[in-house]
C-alpha positions in Angstrom: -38.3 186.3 80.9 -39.9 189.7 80.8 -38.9 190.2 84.5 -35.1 189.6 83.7 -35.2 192.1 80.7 -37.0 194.8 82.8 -34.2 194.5 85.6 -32.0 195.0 82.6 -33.4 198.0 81.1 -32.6 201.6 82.2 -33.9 202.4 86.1 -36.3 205.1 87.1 -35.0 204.5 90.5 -31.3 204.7 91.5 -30.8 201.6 93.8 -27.6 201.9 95.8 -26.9 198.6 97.9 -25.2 199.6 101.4 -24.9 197.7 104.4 -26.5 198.8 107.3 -23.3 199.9 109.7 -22.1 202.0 106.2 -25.9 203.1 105.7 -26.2 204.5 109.1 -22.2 206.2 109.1 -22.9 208.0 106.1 -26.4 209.0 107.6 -24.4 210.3 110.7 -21.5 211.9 108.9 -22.7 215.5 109.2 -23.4 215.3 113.0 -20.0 213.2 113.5 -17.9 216.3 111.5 -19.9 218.5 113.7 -19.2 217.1 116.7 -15.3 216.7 115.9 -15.0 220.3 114.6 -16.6 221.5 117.8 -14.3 219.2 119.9 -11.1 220.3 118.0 -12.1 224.2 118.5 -13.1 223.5 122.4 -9.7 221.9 122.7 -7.6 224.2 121.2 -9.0 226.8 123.0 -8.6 224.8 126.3 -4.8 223.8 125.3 -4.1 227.5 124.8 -5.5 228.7 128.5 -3.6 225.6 129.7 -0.8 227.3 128.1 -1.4 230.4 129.9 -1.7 228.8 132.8 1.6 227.3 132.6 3.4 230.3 131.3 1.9 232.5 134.9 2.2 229.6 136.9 5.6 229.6 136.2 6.4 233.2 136.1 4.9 233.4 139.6 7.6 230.4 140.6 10.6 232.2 138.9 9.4 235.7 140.6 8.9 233.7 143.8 12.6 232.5 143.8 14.4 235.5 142.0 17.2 235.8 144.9 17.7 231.9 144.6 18.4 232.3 140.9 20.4 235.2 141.2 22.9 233.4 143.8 23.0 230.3 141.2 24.4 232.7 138.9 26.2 234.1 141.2 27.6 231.0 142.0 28.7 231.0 138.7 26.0 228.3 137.1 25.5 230.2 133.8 21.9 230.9 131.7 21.8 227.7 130.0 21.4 225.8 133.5 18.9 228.4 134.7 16.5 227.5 131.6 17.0 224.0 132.0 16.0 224.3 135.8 13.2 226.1 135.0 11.8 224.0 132.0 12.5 220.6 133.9 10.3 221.9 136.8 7.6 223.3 134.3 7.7 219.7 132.1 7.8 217.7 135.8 4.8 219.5 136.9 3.1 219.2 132.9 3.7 215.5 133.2 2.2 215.1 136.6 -0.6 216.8 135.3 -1.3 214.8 132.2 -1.1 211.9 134.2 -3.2 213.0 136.9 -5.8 214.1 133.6 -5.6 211.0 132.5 -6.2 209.0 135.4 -8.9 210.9 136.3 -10.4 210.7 132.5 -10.1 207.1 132.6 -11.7 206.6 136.0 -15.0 209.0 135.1 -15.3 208.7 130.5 -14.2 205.4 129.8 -16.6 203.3 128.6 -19.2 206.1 129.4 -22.1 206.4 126.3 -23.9 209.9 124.7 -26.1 209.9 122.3 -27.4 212.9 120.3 -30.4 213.1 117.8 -29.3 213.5 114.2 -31.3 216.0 112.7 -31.0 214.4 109.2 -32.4 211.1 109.4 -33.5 211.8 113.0 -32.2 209.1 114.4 -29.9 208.4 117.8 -26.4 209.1 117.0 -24.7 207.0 120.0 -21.1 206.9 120.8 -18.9 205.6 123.4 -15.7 207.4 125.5 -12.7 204.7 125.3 -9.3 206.0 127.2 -7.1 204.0 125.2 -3.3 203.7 126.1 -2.6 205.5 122.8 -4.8 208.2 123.7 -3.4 208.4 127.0 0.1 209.0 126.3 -0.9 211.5 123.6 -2.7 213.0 126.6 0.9 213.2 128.5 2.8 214.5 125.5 0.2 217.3 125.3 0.8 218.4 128.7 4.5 218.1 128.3 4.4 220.3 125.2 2.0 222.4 127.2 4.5 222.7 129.9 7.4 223.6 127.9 5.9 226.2 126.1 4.3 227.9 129.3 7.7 227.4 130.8 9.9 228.8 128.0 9.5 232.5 128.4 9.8 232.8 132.5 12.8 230.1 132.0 14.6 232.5 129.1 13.5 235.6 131.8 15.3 233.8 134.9 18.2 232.8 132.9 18.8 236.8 131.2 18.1 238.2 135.0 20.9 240.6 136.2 22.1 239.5 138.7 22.8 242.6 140.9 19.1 243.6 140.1 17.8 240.5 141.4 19.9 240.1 144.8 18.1 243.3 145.5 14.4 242.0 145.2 
């Protein structure tokens, strides 16, 4: 009886009852928040040279084939068919790309584990690549968006090109 009443009286020791997957997630939440800002910052940065890319590789195509453009309009095809050239080969050449990324990602990180040390509870943080076929159309949709804005600016060039100015090149 004196056992039941001393569970019953006031604690010295805060007992919180967890089970072990929760125990170990909240024991790994620091180094999972520092991993995903670190991914998200890597990314970003990545995403916007893969912008840049874009955007020179297709200034170098619209350069490349100034005369070309300058006889479509010529030709009498007006501005808005000039940009939509232009940003259908940049999103072509995005999606091949995302889907050549994503093969490739599936064939070399998926399935594929990591482990870290957590420095809190110093354990073995451990986690595991999966290419999912969510993540890899969000993959494609990136590189689509990618492609479209690195394509925008050369397309909106091409299209406002005079066109005496550009025979001449």
């Amino acid at each position: 009886m004196a056992h039941a009443r001393s569970c019953r009286s006031p604690q010295r020791f805060k007992v919180k009852v967890l089970r072990e997957a929760d125990y170990y997630a909240q024991q790994s939440q620091a180094m999972t928040t520092l991993i995903t800002v670190l991914g998200l910052v890597v990314g970003s940065i990545m995403a916007l040279a893969a912008i840049f890319a874009a955007f020179n590789t297709m200034y170098t195509a619209v350069s490349a084939r100034t005369r070309e453009i300058a006889t479509l309009r010529a030709l009498g095809f007006k501005g808005g068919s000039v940009i939509a050239s232009v940003l259908t080969e940049a999103l072509l050449l995005g999606a091949l790309g995302g889907l050549a990324g994503g093969i490739i990602a599936f064939l070399i990180f998926n399935g594929y584990s990591v482990s870290t040390l957590n420095f809190q509870s110093f354990s073995q943080v451990a986690f595991q690549f999966r290419v999912t076929p969510r993540l890899f159309i969000q993959g494609i949709v990136y590189a689509l968006a990618i492609g479209f804005f690195g394509g925008l600016l050369p397309a909106w060039r091409a299209a406002r090109l005079p066109i005496s100015t550009a025979l001449r090149q």
